[in-house]
N, C-alpha and C positions, 0 to 999 in steps of 0.2 A: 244216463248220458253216455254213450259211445264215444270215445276217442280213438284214431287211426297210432295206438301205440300198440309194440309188440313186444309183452317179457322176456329179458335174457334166456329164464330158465324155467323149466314146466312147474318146479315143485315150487314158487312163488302163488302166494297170496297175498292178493288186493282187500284189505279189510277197511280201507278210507280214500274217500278222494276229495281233494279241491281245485278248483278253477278259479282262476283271476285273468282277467285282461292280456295279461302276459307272461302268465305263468300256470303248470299243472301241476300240483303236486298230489305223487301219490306213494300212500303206506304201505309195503309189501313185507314178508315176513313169510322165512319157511318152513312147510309142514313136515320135513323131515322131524322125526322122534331122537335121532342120533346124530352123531360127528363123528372124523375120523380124527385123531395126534397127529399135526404135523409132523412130528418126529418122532416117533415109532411107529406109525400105521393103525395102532388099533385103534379098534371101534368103543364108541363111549356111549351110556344113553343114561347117564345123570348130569341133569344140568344143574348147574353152578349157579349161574344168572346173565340178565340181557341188558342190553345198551342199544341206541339209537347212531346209524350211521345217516349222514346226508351226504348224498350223491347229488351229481351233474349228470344228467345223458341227454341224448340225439334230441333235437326240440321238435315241436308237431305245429306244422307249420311257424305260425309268427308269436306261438308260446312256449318259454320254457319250460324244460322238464326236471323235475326236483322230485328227488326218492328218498325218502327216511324208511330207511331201511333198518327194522329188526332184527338184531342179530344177537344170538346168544354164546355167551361162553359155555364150558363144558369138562367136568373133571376125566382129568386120564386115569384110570383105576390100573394102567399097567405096572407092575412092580418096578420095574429096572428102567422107567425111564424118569429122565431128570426132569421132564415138564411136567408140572400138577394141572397147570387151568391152562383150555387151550380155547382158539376162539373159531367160529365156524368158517370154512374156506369156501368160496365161489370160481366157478369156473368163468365167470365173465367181469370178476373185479379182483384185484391185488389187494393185498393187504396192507393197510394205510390209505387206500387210495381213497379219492373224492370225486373220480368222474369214470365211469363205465368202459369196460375194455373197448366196446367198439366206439363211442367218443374218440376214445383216446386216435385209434386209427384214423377216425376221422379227421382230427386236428393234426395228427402226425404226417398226410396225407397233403392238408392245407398247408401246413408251414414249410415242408420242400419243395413247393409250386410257386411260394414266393417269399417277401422278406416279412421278418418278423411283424414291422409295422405293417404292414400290408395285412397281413394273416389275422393281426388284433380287430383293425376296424370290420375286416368281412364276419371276423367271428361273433361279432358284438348281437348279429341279427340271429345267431343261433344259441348263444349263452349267454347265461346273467353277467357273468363278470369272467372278464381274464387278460392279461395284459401280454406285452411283449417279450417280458422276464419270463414270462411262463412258458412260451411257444420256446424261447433261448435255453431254458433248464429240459424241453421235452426233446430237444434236439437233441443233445448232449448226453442225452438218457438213452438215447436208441440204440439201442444192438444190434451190430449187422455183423451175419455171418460173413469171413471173408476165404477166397480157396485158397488152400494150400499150393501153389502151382513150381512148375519147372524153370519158365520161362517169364520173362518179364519186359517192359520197354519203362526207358527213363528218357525224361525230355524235362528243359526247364523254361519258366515262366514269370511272368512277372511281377511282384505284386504290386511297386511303383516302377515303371518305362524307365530306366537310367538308373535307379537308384537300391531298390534289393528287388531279389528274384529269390525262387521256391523252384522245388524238385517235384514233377508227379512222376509218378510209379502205377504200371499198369499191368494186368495180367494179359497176358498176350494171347491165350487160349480161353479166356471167358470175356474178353473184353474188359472185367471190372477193375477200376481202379483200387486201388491198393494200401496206397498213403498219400502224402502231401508234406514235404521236410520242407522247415524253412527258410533254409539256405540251400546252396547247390555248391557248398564247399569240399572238398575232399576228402577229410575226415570224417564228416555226416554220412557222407552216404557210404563210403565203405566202414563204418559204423554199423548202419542199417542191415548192410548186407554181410557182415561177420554175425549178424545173429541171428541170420536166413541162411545156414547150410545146405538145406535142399536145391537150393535156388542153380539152374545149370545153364541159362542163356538168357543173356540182357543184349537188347537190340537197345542201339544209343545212336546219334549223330557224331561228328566228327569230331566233340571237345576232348580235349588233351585233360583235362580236368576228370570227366567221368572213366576213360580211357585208363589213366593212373589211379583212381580210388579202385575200378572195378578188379583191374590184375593186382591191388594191393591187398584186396580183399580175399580174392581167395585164384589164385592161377588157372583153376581148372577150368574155370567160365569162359565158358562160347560166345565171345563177342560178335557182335552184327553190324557192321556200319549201314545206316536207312539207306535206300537207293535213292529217294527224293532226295534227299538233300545231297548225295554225290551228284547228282543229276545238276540238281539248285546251284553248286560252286562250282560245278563247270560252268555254268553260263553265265556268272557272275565274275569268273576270271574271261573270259571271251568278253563281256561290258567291259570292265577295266581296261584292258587290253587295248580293244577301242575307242576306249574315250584317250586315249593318249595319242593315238595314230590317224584318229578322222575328227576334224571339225563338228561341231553340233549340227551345223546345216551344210551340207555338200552342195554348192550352186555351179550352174554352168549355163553359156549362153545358149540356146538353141536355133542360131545361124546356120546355115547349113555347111556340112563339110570344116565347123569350124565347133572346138568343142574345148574353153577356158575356166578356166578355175578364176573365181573373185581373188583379189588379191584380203591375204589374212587382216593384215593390219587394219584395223579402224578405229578411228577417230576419235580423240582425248572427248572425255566428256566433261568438260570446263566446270560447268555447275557444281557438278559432285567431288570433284578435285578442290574447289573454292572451299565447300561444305569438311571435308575432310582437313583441308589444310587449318580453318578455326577450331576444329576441333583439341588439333595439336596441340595447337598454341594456348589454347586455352589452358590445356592438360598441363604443359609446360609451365603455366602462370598459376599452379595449385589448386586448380578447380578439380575435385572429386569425379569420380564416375557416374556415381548415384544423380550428382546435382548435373553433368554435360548431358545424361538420358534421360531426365525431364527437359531440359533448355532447348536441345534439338529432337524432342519427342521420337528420338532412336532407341532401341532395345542396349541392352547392355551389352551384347553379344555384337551388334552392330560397332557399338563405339569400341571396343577392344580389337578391333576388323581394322577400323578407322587409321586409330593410334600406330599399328604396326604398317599401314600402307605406305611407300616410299616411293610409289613410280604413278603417274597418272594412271587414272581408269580409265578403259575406252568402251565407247558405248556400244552395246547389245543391241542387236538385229531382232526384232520384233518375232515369233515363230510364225510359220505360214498356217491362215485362217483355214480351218477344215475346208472349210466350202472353196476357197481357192486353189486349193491341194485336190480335189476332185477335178478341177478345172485344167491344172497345167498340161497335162498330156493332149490337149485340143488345143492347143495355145498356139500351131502353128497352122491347122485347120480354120481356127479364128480369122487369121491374118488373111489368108490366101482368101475366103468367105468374103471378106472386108472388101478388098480388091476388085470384088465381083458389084461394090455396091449392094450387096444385102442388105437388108434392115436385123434388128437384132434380133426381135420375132425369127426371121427367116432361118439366122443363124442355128439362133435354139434348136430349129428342129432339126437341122442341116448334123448340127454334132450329137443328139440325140438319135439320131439312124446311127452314128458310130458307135455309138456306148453310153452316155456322156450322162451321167444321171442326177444331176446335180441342180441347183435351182437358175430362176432367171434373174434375179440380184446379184449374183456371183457373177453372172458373164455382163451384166452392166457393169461390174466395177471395177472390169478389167476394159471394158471396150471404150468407155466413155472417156478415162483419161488415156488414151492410145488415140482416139481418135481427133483428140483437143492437140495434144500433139502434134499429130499428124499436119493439123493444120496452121502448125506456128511453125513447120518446117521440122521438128525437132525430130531427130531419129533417135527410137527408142530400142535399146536392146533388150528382147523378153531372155528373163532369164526364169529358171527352172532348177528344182530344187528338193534333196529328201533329206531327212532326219537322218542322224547317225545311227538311233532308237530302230527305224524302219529297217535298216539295213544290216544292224546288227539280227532282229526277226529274221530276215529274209535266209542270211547263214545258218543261222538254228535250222531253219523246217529245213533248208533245202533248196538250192538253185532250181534245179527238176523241178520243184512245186509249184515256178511263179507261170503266171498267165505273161502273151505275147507280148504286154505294155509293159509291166515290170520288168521283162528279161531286156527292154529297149532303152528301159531308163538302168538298169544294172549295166549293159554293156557303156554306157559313157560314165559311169561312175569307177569300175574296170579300167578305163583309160586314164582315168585320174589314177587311180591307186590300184596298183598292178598286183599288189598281196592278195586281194579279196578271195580268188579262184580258188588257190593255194589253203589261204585258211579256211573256208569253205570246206575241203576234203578233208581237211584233219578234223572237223566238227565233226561232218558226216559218216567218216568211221569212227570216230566214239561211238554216237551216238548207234549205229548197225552191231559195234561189239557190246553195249549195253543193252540193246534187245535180243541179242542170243544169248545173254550169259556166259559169253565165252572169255572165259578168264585166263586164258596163255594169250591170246592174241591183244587182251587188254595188258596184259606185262608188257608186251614188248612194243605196243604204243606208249604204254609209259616212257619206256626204257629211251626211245626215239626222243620223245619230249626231252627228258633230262639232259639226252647228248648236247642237245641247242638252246645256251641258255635265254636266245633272244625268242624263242617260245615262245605263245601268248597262253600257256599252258603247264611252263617252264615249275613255279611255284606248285601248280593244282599238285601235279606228276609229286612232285616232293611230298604233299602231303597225301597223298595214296601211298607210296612206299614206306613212309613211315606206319603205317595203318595197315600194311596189305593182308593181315591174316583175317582181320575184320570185314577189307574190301571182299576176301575170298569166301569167306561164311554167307555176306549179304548175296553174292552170285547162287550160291547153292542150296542158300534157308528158303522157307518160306514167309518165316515173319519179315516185320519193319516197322517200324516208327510211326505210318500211316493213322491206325490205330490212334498215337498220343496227340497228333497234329489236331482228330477233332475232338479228343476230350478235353485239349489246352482252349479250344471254342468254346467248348463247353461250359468249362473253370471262368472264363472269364464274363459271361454270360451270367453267370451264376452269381459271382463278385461285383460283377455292375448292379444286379438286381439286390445286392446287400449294403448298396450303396459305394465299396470300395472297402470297409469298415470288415473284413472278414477276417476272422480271425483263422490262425491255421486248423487248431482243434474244426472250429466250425463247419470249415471249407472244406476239407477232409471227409465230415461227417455228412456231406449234403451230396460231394463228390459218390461216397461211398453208395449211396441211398439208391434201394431200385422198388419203381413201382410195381 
């Protein structure tokens, strides 16, 4: 009988075989005459006596494969060495072992690809027996070379969202990651890196945390601050900024020659003030939190919202429907169309030659209550409207960038709020000194920043100048943080597919692993 199997090693002989249903077993034993002393080298050719080893290897097809394997011990006739009986060595099994060096790859191969339980049930159609303990102790068993390197990037992660976070550590010049600490505390990691001397540049983001462990650790290191993320809190102090000085929704009428702001104030929203006010009183009369956020099926977070509110709420403006937001800049094309007696077909196509690419639902559900109006007498004023979100974009890329529509709805939003232009240029030169890498002319935009503390950049400027030796390496290095941003994807990628259950050892160990 033929079977599609291939021996580890030539010098094996096959002297029995059995088949079953789902299993091959077959007897091999080698015809070498000699052995060599694990521990002194020499050659031996009296044997001692033999024992039976059973092995696991690669299955053939949908049967497994079972080796009792022959193998002899063997006296060492060397004088000077301390071992008398040694046992024969193979190149393609370890000693002690029960499954075949390339088995092993093979499983070793399987269980970095996915989770332990995953790895047991796929395994179950290639091996007799082996469980999830076992793929867990093969992990942990893996040796991975790792480089010696210069350079390094640190970034932290999460292992639960709010609650603890973990450090990776990556090489900056081979890609591979390095470790995995389980904290991102200060002492840990200039720990870590007191007993990595070599080590001469860590690229980090802006935490004051890794900033003080790394010049605690050893001064001479070349700090990096990431350019993403100086990039990221500039624009993130430019949102704040804005969210203080423009409204969520900037509205105005589009009358002609006439160009008004809504008035802010609106309207107590009674219901939820009523809702709020029994919650008080409830709270007042010794009703628990636990038991007021089952009673009015609020989250807890909402009813501690509740409790501390003292001034009515007022009700929230609905945000404009995409599809109506594609619509408003024809809203006065609409009108004047109207006037002419079109039908709404006719319209469609009428603002569709201008641009207008939007559907025909959307202009019915502007035209039909305008023209109901229309006919009770009622005058309606269209009003017209952009996100704060929009306009904050619009600043980032660039006035320059917008098309004719946008620069038409930017100049009456300009007439509301006269800053816009002004802030506008100061984006724009950062952002022009951060694509030249010109680091004098970034000082002294700093420097500008700082003189005016009503900046909307006022704070950023402060935390670059605390940093600036780091801000000036990231201008002139070529590493960054880029690097950790996708092997923190990775990390977590990896940890969902372990179900969240990762231990650090583990995570470390799967991190470290290359195909």
């Amino acid at each position: 009988m033929l079977i599609p199997w291939q021996a580890p090693e030539k010098q094996l002989s096959l002297y029995s075989l059995q088949t079953t249903e789902t299993a091959v077993i077959l007897y091999l034993q080698l015809t070498k005459t000699y052995a060599f002393c694990p521990s002194c080298g020499s050659q031996s050719k009296h044997q001692h006596s033999f024992y039976t080893r059973e092995l696991q290897d690669l299955s053939v097809g949908s049967q497994h494969v079972l080796i009792r394997l022959q193998s002899r011990k063997w006296f060492c006739t060397e004088i000077y060495c301390q071992q008398r009986i040694v046992t024969e060595r193979f190149s393609w099994l370890l000693p002690y072992a029960r499954r075949t060096e390339r088995l092993q790859q093979f499983l070793r191969k399987l269980v970095f690809s996915m989770s332990c339980r995953q790895a047991e049930r796929v395994a179950q159609s290639y091996l007799r027996r082996i469980s999830h303990d076992t793929f867990l102790r093969l992990i942990r068993s893996t040796m991975i070379a790792l480089p010696q390197t210069t350079a390094i990037g640190i970034d932290d992660f999460a292992f639960r969202k709010g609650h603890n976070y973990g450090t990776l550590i990556c090489d900056l010049k081979t890609h591979q990651p390095l470790a995995i600490l389980p904290s991102r505390t200060s002492k840990l990691i200039e720990s870590w890196l007191v007993a990595r001397p070599h080590i001469q540049t860590v690229s980090r983001d802006g935490s004051k945390t890794y900033r003080e462990a790394i010049t605690n650790a050893n001064v001479a290191i070349q700090q990096i601050s990431d350019r993403w993320h100086l990039i990221k809190n500039a624009k993130e102090a430019l949102i704040k900024w804005l969210d203080q000085k423009l409204p969520a929704q900037i509205e105005w009428s589009i009358e002609p020659n006439q160009i008004i702001e809504l008035p802010k104030e609106k309207p107590i929203d009674e219901l939820r003030w009523q809702l709020i006010q029994q919650v008080q009183d409830d709270y007042k009369e010794g009703v628990r939190i636990s038991y007021l956020a089952k009673k009015y099926e609020l989250s807890r977070g909402t009813i501690y919202k509740y409790l501390k509110q003292v001034t009515p709420p007022r009700k929230t403006k609905r945000k404009t429907k995409p599809a109506q937001a594609k619509l408003q800049p024809y809203y006065e094309l609409i009108v004047a169309y109207d006037t002419e007696h079109l039908t709404t077909d006719q319209i469609l196509k009428k603002i569709r030659l201008a641009g207008y690419n939007g559907s025909l639902s959307a202009l019915r559900h502007f035209i039909e209550p305008y023209r109901a109006n229309k006919k009770k007498g009622i005058t309606q004023a269209l009003i017209q409207q952009i996100s704060r979100a929009k306009i904050s974009q619009w600043i980032w890329r660039g006035f320059q960038q917008l098309n004719d529509e946008q620069k038409q709805v930017l100049e009456k939003c300009q007439h509301l709020y006269s800053f816009l232009e002004p802030l506008e240029k100061i984006v724009q030169e950062y952002r022009t000194i951060f694509e030249n890498r010109a680091i004098e002319p970034l000082i002294d935009w700093m420097n500008t920043q700082l003189v005016n503390k009503n900046s909307p950049f006022h704070s950023y400027s402060t935390g670059l100048r605390l940093d600036l030796a780091a801000v000036k390496n990231a201008f002139a290095s070529p590493y960054s943080n880029g690097l950790l941003e996708g092997q923190v994807n990775r990390l977590k990628w990896i940890k969902r597919m372990m179900y969240g259950r990762a231990k650090p050892d583990l995570l470390e160990k799967r991190m470290q692993y290359r195909f």
